[in-house]
C-alpha positions in Angstrom: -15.4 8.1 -0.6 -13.9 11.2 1.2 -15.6 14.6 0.6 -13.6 17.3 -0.8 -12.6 18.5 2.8 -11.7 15.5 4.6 -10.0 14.1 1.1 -7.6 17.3 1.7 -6.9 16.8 5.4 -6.3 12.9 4.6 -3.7 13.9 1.7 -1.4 16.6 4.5 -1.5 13.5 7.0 -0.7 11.4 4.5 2.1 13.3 3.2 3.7 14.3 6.8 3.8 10.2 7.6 5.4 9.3 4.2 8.0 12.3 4.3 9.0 11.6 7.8 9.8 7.5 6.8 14.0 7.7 6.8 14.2 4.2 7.0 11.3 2.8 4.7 13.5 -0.1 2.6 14.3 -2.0 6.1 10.5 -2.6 7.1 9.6 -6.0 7.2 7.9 -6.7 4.2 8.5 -3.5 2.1 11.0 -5.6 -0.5 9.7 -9.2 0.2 6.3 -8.5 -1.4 7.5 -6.2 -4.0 9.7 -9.0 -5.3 6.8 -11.5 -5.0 4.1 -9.5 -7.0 7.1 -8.7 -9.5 7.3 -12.9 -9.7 3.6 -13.0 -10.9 3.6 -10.2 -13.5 5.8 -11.8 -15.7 7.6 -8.4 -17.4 8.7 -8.2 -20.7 11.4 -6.7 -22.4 10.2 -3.5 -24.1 7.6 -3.0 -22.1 6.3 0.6 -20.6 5.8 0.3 -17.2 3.7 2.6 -14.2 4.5 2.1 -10.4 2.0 3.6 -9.3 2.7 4.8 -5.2 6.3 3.7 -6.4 7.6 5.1 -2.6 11.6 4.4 -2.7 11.1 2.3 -6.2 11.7 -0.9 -4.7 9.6 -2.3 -7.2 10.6 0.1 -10.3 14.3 -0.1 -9.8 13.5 -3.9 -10.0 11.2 -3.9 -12.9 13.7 -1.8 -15.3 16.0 -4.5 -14.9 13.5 -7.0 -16.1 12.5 -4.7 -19.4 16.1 -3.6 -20.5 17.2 -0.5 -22.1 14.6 -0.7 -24.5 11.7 -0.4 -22.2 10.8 1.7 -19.7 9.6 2.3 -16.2 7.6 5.3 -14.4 7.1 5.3 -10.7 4.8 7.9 -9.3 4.3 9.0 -5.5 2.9 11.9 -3.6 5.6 11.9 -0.9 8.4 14.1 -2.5 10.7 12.6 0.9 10.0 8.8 -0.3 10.6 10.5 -4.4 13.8 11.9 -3.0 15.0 8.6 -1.8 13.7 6.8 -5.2 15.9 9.3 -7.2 19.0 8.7 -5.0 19.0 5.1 -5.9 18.4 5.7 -9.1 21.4 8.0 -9.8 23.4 5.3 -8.3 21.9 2.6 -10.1 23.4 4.2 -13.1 19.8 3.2 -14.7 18.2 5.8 -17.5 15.1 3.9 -18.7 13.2 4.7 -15.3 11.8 8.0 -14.5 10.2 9.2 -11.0 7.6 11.5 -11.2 5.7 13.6 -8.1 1.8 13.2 -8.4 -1.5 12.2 -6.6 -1.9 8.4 -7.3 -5.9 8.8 -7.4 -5.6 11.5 -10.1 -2.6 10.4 -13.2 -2.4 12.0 -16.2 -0.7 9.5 -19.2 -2.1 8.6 -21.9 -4.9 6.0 -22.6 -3.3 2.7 -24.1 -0.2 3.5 -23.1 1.0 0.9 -20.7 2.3 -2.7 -21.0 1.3 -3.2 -17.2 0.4 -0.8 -14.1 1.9 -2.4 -10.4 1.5 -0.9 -7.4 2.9 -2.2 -4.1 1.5 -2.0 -0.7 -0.3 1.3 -1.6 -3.8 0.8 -2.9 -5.3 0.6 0.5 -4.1 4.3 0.6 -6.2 5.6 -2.2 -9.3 7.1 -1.4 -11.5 5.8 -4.0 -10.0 2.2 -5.3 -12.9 1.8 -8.1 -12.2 4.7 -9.8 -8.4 4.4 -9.8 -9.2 0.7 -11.3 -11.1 1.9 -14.3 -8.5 5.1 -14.8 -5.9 1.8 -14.8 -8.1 0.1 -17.3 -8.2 2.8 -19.4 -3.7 3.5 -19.1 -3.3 0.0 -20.1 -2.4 -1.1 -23.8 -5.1 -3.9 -25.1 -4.2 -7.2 -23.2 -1.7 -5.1 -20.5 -1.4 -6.6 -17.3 -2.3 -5.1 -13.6 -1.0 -6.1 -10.2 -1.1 -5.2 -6.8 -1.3 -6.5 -3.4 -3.7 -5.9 -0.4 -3.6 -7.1 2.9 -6.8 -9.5 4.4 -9.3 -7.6 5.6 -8.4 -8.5 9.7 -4.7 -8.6 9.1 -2.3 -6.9 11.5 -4.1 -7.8 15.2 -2.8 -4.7 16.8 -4.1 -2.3 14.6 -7.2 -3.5 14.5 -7.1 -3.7 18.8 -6.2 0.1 18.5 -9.1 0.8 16.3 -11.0 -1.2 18.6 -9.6 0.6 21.5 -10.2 4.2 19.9 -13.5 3.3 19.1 -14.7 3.4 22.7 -13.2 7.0 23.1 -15.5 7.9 20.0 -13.2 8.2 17.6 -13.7 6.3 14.1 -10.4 5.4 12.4 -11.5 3.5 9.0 -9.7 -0.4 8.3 -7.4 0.2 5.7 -7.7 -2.9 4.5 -11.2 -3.6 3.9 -12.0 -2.2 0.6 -10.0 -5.1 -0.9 -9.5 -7.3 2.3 -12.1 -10.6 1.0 -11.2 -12.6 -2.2 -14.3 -11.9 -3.4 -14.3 -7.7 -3.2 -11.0 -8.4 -5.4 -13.0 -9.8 -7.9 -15.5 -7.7 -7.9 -14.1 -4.1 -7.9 -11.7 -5.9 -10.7 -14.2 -7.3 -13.2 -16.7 -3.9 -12.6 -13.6 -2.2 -14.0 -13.1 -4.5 -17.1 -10.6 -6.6 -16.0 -10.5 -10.3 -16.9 -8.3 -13.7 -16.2 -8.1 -12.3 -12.7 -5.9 -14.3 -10.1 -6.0 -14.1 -6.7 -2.9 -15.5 -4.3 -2.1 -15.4 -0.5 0.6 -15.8 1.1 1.1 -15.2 5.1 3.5 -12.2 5.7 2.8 -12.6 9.7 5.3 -12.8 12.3 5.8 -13.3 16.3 6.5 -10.5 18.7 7.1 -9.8 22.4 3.6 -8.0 23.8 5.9 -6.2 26.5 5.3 -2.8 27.4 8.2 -1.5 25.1 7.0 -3.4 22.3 3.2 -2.1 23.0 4.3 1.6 23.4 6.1 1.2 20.1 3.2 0.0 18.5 1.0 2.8 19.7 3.3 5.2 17.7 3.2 3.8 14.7 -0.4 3.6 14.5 -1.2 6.8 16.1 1.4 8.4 13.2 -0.4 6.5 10.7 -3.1 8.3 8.2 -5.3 5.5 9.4 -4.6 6.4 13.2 -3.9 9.7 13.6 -7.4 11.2 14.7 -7.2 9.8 18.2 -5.2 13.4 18.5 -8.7 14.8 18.2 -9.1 13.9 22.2 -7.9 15.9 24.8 -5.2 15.4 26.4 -6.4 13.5 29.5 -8.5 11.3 27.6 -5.5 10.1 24.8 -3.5 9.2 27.9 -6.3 7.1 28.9 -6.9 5.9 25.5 -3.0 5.0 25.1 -2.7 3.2 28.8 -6.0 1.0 27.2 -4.6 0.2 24.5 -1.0 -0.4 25.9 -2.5 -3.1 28.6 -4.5 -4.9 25.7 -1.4 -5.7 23.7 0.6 -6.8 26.7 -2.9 -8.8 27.4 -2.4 -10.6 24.6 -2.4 -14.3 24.1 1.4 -15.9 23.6 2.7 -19.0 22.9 6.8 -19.4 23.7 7.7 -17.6 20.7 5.5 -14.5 21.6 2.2 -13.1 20.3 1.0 -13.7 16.8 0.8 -11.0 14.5 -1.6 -12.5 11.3 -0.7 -10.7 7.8 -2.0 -12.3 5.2 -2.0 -10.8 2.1 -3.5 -11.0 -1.5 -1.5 -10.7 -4.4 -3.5 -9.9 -7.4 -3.3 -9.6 -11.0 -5.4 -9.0 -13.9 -5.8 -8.1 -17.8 -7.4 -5.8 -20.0 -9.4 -7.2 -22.8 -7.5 -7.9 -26.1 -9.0 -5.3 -28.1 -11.4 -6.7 -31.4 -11.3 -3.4 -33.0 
């Protein structure tokens, strides 16, 4: 868990990579997995909804359509620049069950027993402390409500981990996003320490080939180096991030290819969960 200080640097880095994403709905995976964890939740009409991380509300423009007029849907996000797209394509949705709402997925403010189910897409490995979110999810959920989210494997995503790798030698310590939740059995566990029962687990492989050219390598030092998990290889002079970059840029062009290109493994989890029906 981040101390207060670092938890307030993390949020402004966070913030200036989600505000700056103009094109977030044509990444690979974005709507892919949103529609598959939508598959597994099995929404009801009626139902209230929370998105939590909701980004552009790929997956809470989807889910009002699943609970109708009479439910309802809230998607929350810290990144007013992904809210701003969310509400865009809401208006011309013509939907009016689904509200988007600004605020700090680790801290929400609803009601206890309020929600039918809580989702939250390709965002959890952003939080900064997962167990506590999961119990304040317990706690939103109506008796017998329904949580699901995804998280990549643990070594998913080859390059990022060869840039952690790489950065690591320069002495800087970029966390793995993806480890918190990145084993089947760390799933289980920060799930049933929360509450939860009838938890499933499901992976599916999200990976795909690529070209390790120098283009291609360059490319994927930017995105890294922009990411919240990347960023603090800035804290090296200049002379030495040149040196960490030209590293890092010969060990993806270094990497192993078969005639379609280099591998890039994603696997992912997709998990879902339920809160106790209550006896009392």
């Amino acid at each position: 868990m981040l101390e207060a200080a670092e938890k307030q640097i993390y949020k402004r880095q966070l913030l200036t990579d989600f505000n700056s994403r103009t094109n977030y709905d044509q990444g690979k995976f974005y709507t892919p997995v949103a529609k598959k964890l939508l598959s597994l939740v099995k929404l009801g009409k009626g139902q209230k909804i929370l998105d939590v991380a909701t980004g552009t509300g790929i997956v809470a423009l989807d889910a009002v359509t699943i609970v109708g007029s009479s439910g309802k849907v809230i998607g929350v996000d810290i990144s007013t620049g992904m809210l701003n797209n969310a509400k865009q394509k809401l208006v011309m949705s013509g939907l009016q069950n689904v509200e988007f709402i600004e605020a700090d997925a680790d801290d929400l403010n609803f009601s206890d027993n309020y929600f039918d189910a809580i989702l939250c897409s390709l965002a959890i490995c952003y939080l900064t402390n997962i167990p506590n979110v999961l119990y304040q999810w317990y706690n939103l959920l109506k008796s017998n409500g329904i949580v699901g989210f995804n998280a990549w494997s643990e070594n998913a995503f080859p390059p990022s981990r060869i840039f952690r790798e790489v950065a690591a030698r320069y002495g800087i310590k970029i966390p793995n996003p993806n480890e918190p939740l990145g084993k089947l059995e760390k799933c289980h566990q920060f799930l049933q320490e929360a509450g939860f029962q009838d938890i499933n687990v499901q992976t599916e492989q999200f990976g795909w080939y690529f070209i390790p050219d120098t283009h291609t390598a360059e490319e994927l030092w930017v995105i890294n180096s922009k990411n919240v998990f990347g960023y603090q290889v800035f804290q090296l002079s200049p002379n030495q991030l040149e040196k960490c970059k030209a590293e890092y840029v010969a060990e993806i062009q270094a990497l192993p290819t078969t005639t379609q290109g280099a591998w890039c493994d994603a696997p992912i989890f997709f998990v879902t969960a339920s809160k106790p029906i209550s006896t009392s």
